[in-house]
DOVEXDREN-348519 format. One line per 3 residues: their letters; for each residue z, x, y of C-alpha. Coordinates in steps of 0.5 Angstrom, whole numbers, m for minus. Example, Ala and Ser with C-alpha at 12.3 -4.5 7.8 and 13.67 -1.06 7.14 Angstrom:
<atoms>
AS	16:25:m9  14:27:m2
</atoms>
This chain:
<atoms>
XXX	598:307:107  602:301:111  600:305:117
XXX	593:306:116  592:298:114  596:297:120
XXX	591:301:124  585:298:121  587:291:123
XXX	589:292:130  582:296:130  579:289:126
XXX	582:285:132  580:290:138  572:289:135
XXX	573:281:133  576:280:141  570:285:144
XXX	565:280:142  568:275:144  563:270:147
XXX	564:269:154  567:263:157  564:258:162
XXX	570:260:168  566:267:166  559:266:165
XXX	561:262:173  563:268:175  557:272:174
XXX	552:266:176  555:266:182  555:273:185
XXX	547:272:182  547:267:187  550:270:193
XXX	545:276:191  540:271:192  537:272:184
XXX	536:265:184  533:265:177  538:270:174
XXX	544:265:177  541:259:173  540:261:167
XXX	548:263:167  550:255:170  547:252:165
XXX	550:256:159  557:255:163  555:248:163
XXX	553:248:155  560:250:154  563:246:159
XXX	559:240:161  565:237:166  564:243:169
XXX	563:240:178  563:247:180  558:248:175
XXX	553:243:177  554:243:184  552:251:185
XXX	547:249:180  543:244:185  545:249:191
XXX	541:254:186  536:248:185  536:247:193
XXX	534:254:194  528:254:189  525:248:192
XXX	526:244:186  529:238:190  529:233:184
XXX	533:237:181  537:238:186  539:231:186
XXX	540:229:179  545:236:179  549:232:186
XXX	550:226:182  552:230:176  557:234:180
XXX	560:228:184  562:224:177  567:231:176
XXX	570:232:182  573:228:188  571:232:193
XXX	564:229:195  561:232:203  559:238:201
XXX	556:235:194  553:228:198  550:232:204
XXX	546:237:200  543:231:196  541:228:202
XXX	538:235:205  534:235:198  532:227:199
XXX	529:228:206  524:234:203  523:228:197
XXX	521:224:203  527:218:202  529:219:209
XXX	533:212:208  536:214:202  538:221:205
XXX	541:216:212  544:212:208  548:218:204
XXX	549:221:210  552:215:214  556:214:208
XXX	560:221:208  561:221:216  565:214:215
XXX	569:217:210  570:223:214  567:222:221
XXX	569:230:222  565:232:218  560:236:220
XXX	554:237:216  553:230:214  551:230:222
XXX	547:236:221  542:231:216  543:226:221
XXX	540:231:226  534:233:222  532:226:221
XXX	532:225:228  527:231:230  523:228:224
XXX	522:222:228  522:225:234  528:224:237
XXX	530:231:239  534:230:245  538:224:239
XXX	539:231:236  540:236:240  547:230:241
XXX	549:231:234  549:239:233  554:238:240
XXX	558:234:237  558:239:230  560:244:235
XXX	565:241:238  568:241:232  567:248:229
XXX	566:251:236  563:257:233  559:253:227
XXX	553:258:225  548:253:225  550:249:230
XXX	549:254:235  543:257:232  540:250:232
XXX	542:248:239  538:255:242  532:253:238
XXX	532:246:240  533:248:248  527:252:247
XXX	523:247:244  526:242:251  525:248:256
XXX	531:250:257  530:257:256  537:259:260
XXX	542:254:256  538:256:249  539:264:251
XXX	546:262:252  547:258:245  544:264:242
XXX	549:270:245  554:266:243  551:267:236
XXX	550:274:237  557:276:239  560:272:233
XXX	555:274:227  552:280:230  553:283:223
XXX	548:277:219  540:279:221  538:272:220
XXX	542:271:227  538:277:230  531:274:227
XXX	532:268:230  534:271:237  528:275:236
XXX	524:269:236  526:266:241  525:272:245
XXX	518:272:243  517:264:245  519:267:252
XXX	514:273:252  520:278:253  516:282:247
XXX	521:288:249  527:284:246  523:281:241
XXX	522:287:238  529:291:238  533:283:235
XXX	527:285:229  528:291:228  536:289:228
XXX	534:284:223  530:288:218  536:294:219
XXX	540:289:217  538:287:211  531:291:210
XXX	529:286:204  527:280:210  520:280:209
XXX	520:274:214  523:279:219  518:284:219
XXX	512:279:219  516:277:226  516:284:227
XXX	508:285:227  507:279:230  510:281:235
XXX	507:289:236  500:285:236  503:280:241
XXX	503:287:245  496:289:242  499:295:238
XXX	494:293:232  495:300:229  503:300:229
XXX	502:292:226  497:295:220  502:299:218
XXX	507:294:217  502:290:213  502:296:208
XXX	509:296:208  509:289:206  503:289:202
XXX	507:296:198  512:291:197  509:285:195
XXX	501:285:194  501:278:194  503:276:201
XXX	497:273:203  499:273:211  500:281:211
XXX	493:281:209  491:276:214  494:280:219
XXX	492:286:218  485:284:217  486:280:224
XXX	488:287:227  482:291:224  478:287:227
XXX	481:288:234  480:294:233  472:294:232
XXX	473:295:223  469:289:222  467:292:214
XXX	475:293:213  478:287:216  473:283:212
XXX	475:287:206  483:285:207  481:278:209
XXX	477:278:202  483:281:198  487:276:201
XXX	483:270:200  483:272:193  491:272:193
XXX	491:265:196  485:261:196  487:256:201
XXX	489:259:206  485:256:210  486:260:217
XXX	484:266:214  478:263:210  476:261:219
XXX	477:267:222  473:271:215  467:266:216
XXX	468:266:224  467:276:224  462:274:218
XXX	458:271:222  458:274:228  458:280:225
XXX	452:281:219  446:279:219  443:271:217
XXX	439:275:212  446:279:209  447:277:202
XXX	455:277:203  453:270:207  452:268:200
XXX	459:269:196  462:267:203  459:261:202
XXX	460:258:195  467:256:197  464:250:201
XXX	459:248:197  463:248:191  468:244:195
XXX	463:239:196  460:239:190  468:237:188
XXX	469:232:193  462:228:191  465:228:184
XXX	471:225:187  466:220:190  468:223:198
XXX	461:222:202  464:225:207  467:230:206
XXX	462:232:202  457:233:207  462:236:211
XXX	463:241:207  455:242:205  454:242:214
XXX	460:248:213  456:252:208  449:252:211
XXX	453:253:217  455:261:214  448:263:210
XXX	443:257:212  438:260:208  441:259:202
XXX	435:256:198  440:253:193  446:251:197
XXX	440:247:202  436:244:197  443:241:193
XXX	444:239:200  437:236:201  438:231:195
XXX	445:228:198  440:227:204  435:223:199
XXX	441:221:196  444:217:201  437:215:203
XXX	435:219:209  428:221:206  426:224:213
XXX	431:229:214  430:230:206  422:232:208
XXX	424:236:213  429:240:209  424:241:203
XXX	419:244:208  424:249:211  426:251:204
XXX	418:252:202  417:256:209  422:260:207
XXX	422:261:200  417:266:199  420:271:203
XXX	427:270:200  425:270:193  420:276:194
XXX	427:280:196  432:277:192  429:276:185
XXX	425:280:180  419:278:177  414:281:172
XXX	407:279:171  408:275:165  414:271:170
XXX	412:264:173  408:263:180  412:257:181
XXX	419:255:180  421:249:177  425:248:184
XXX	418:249:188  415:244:183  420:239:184
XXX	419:240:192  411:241:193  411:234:188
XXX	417:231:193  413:233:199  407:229:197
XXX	410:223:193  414:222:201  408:225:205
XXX	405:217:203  411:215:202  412:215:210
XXX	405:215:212  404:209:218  412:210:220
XXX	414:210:227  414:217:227  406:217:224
XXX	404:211:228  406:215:236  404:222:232
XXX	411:224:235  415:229:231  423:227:231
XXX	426:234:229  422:238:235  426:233:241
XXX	431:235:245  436:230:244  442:233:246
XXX	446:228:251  453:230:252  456:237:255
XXX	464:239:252  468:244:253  474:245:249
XXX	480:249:251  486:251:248  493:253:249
XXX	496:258:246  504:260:244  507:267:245
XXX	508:268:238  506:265:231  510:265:224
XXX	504:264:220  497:266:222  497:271:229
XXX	492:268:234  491:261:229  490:257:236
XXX	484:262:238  481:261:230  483:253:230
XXX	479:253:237  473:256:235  473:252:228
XXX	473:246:232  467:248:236  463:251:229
XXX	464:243:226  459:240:232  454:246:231
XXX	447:243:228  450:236:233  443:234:236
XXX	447:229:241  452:235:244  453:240:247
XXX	459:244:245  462:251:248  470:254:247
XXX	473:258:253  474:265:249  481:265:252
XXX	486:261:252  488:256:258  495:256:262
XXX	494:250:265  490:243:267  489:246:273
XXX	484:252:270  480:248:264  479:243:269
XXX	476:248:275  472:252:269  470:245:267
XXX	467:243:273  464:248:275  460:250:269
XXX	457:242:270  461:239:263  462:232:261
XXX	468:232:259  473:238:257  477:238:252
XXX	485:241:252  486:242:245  494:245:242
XXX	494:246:235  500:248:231  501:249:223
XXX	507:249:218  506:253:211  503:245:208
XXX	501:242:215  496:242:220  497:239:227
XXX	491:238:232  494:235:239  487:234:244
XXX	486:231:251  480:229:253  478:229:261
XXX	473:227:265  469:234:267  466:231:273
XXX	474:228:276  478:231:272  482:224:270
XXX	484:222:262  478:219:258  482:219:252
XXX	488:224:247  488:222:239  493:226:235
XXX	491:229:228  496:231:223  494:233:216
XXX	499:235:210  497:239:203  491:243:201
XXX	485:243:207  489:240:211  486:244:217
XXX	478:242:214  481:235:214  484:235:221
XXX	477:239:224  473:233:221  478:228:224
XXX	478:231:230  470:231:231  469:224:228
XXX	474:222:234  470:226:239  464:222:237
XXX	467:215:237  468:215:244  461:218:246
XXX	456:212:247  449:212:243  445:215:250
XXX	438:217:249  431:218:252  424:214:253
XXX	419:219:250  412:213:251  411:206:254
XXX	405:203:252  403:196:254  412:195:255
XXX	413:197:248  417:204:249  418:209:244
XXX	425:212:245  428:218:241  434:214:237
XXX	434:211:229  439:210:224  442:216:224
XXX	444:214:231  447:207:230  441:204:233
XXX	437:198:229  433:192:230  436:188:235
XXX	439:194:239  439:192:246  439:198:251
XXX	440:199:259  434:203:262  436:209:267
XXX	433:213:273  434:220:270  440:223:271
XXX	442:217:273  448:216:268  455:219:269
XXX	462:219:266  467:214:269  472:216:274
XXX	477:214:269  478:212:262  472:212:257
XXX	465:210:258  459:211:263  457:208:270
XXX	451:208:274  449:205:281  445:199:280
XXX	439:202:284  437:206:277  437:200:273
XXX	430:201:272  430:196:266  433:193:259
XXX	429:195:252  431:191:245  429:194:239
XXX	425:192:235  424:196:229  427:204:228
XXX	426:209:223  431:214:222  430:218:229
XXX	426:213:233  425:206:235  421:202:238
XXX	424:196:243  420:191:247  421:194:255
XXX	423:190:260  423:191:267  429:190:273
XXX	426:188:278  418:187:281  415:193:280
XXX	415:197:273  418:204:276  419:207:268
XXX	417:214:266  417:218:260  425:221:260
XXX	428:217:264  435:214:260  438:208:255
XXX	444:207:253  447:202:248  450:196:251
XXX	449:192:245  449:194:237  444:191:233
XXX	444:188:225  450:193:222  448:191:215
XXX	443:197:215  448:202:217  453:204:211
XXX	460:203:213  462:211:211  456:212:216
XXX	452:219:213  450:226:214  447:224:221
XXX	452:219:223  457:223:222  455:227:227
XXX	452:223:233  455:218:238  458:212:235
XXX	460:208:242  457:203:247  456:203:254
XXX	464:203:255  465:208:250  467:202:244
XXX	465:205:238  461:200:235  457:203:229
XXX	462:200:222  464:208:221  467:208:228
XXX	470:202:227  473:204:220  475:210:223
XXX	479:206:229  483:203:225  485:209:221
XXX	486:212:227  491:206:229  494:207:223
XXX	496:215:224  498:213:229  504:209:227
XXX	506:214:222  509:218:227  515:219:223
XXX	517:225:218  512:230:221  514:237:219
XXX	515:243:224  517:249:226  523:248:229
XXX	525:243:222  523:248:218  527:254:222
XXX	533:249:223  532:247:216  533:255:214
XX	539:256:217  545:257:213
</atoms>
């Protein structure tokens, strides 16, 4: 009887033990190795209990912000440093793990400060400089940094990350030999990690030597076959070489994966459209728009195919242009004219002969009082309506003859009809919206990088955007070179022998919450620097924001030129109003017919003295003509009908609205010299001096390579 007491006992111990609840050193344990897994969530959730059993747990606290880190929740990150840093003595690794996550929360001084404080306390310490290196390719100081991640490997001579950010940072500078150096020497001591071999591969490709390129991704993705990022590389850089079928099936092997990754679907439509697929590539750009809305660039290059590829009467061209509409209708409540007319410019831009897209349009033109371009929008949705509603709606025979839409607009027409009676347009029996006015000849050429970590071919898409953002620009014409430049020398002769004014050599780059446009402006005629503007945008629609940007510092150096239509007894009629700028008091020089040419240098225009033929004050303007008070240079009147004006001198502003409107947005802003002179062009000057100032903290492909390194 003892023994089976004795036995029931030891029994009652085994269970009572076997429950046991696990201790925080054990609950450690097993987060950690969630964490070396990568299982970020899993290994959180584990810290925390640890840290419900034993709150003065540094360890605890210090994984947890590197878990944190890892997650992007950088707040977090700093709360558990601090929290880590009170329980323990040993602060570097703590303290520069806190700076990392200030940098990406925007507090660079404080992240400096952390960071400078732990170099004094330990001046061989390695990753404190590493943040200080981060924040100087943040400010641009690459060569600051490139200083710093030596000094690290002197230190640690064979330093992952001061190698792999040493040849990543050579690249960038040009010095290709040095960064391959940088990079064997990483190979050769981690040739066991993929993330080693995915950056060589890298760089390889921003080389051109695709043959390499492609055998360091394949190593990557054998290494560690869970590298997504690796096979993006790896397509990107078979459809750097044109193999579009072997980039398609490795986007079906990451779709398979995860159905999620838009820029898998991005890729694979790019590739069915190299191949002539348009219905297929437009079908996988639609899947990935319905994953990712805001990938901006996949939503150009759908629009781009669409476009050159269905007919304007297609009723896809509808869906496609809802997005745009619904965005301008989102930023007229937020009381964001601008970009609201940008917007609704984008959506008529894909299907113009949306009856309602046009006809909300057509009431921001009334809105912002522009009652001609009102008129002319309601007339062509009247010319246009019947044949639109016949196809696309069912009607019966107890169904209206008239819509209320078409009531509105027949009662409009004529209440405006009177409304404008004895206006210039009306008094000269001059149409405004059947003159030429196109003034101004651009070419826009790009540059492109061998390979791209986001969207293939962003620069040949970006390139195209900008030239779509200037259709329906009356003042100028805009045309793309369809391949990419290789230098100055080319766009200039291309730009000189197709007779442009000015050419514009664009290079654009993107990171997963940026987008940058670098753009230089010459003259087509000598080849000389007009201008260079930088436009660099953050968050959703930065790209549509930096391709407004871009347009508004275009016709911010373009000055208002025009053409005399008629002279009657020295009073002239010229093809300029108020969507031009142009009010009473305007004074313009009148010149001999081609007689206008761009400076040698710099911005503005010249002409020879003899083709002054004259100078014209305006005396009253409408919304695209003006009338002015002709006078002559000289003894004999040699004007005639064609010859040009250009604005030497603005008149009363206080007609023009300071965020201009749907037609000043885009036309012309500038004098004879090229000084804007319209109030929305001086605001926009102002902003633009204030971009310009804001040079630090600029996210890049390189930050955010280095930053990855670990």
């Amino acid at each position: 009887m003892k023994k089976i007491l004795v036995l029931c006992l030891v029994c009652s111990l085994a269970s009572a033990f076997s429950f046991a609840e696990p201790t925080a050193l054990e609950l450690f344990e097993s987060a950690k190795d969630h964490q070396n897994r990568k299982q970020w969530f899993e290994a959180v959730d584990l810290y925390r209990e640890a840290l419900n059993i034993n709150p003065n747990y540094a360890d605890a606290w210090y994984n947890l912000a590197l878990c944190s880190y890892a997650l992007g929740n950088y707040e977090l990150t700093v709360e558990y440093a601090d929290k880590a840093a009170k329980y323990t003595k040993n602060l570097t690794d703590i303290q520069n793990l806190k700076g990392m996550a200030l940098i990406l929360l925007g507090n660079v001084t404080e992240a400096k400060n952390v960071f400078t404080d732990v170099l004094k306390r330990y001046p061989r310490d390695i990753y404190s400089r590493f943040g200080l290196a981060e924040l100087d390719l943040l400010e641009g100081k690459i060569s600051v940094a490139e200083t710093r991640y030596f000094d690290a490997l002197k230190q640690d001579p064979q330093n992952k990350k001061a190698l792999l950010s040493l040849a990543l940072i050579s690249a960038e500078m040009g010095k290709n030999a040095v960064s391959e150096n940088y990079i064997n020497q990483a190979l050769s001591n981690y040739s066991g990690e993929a993330e080693v071999h995915y950056l060589a591969a890298y760089l390889a490709a921003g080389q051109g030597n695709y043959k390499v390129a492609e055998q360091r991704a394949r190593s990557a993705v054998q290494i560690d076959t869970g590298m997504d990022n690796a096979y993006s590389l790896l397509a990107g850089i078979l459809f750097a070489q044109k193999r579009y079928a072997e980039v398609i099936d490795i986007c079906d092997f990451r779709i398979g994966r995860n159905r999620n990754l838009s820029t898998a679907w991005y890729l694979k439509g790019l590739s069915l459209s190299r191949l002539g697929k348009n219905s297929e590539a437009i079908a996988a750009y639609e899947k990935g728009l319905s994953i990712n809305p805001q990938d901006e660039l996949m939503r150009a290059a759908l629009e781009q195919l669409a476009v050159s590829s269905t007919t304007i009467e297609d009723k896809k061209r509808d869906s496609w242009a809802m997005y745009h509409y619904d965005k301008a209708k989102e930023y007229g409540l937020a009381l964001n004219a601008r970009s609201e007319r940008f917007e609704f410019q984008k959506a008529l831009s894909i299907a113009p002969l949306n009856e309602k897209i046009r006809f909300d349009f057509a009431q921001m033109l009334n809105r912002d009082g522009l009652y001609e371009l009102y008129v002319q929008q309601l007339n062509f949705i009247k010319d246009n309506m019947a044949v639109l509603t016949d196809s696309r709606i069912k009607r019966d025979e107890n169904s209206p003859k008239k819509s209320s839409m078409q009531i509105r607009m027949e009662d409009d027409l004529e209440a405006f009809k009177s409304l404008m009676a004895n206006n210039i347009s009306d008094r000269w029996q001059v149409d405004p919206f059947y003159l030429d006015k196109t003034r101004w000849s651009i070419g826009i050429y790009f540059t492109k990088k061998p390979i791209q970590l986001f969207h293939a071919d962003m620069e040949d898409v970006t390139a195209l955007a900008a030239q779509q953002v200037f259709n329906g620009v009356t003042s100028t014409s805009v045309v793309v070179n369809s391949v990419p430049v290789t230098s100055y020398a080319q766009a200039f002769r291309a730009a000189r022998t197709s007779g442009q004014d000015y050419f514009i050599i664009m290079n654009a780059s993107e990171t997963e919450r940026t987008f940058l446009i670098d753009a230089e402006i010459y003259s087509g005629k000598t080849g000389t620097k007009t201008s260079g503007f930088s436009v660099y945008r953050t968050g959703n629609d930065c790209m549509a924001r930096s391709l407004q940007r871009f347009r508004q510092a275009v016709m911010d150096i373009l000055p208002i030129r025009g053409k005399v239509l008629k002279n009657v007894q020295g009073k002239l009629l010229i093809d300029l109003g108020k969507n031009d700028g142009v009010t009473k008091d305007s004074e313009f020089d009148i010149i001999r017919k081609g007689g206008i040419v761009t400076k040698d240098s710099g911005v503005g225009i010249t002409y020879n003295e003899k083709d002054l033929l004259g100078t014209v004050k305006v005396v009253d303007s409408n919304e695209e003509l003006s009338e002015g008070l002709y006078k002559k240079n000289g003894f004999y009147d040699t004007l005639n009908a064609g010859d040009e004006v250009i604005l030497t001198k603005i008149g009363e502003k206080k007609d023009l609205k300071v965020d201009g409107n749907a037609a000043s947005d885009s036309r012309p802003q500038a004098d004879s010299l090229g000084v804007p002179v319209t109030p929305a062009a001086q605001k926009d000057e102002k902003e633009a001096l204030r971009e310009s100032l804001k040079t630090k903290g600029r996210e890049s492909t390189l930050i955010n390579l280095i930053r990855g390194i670990f």
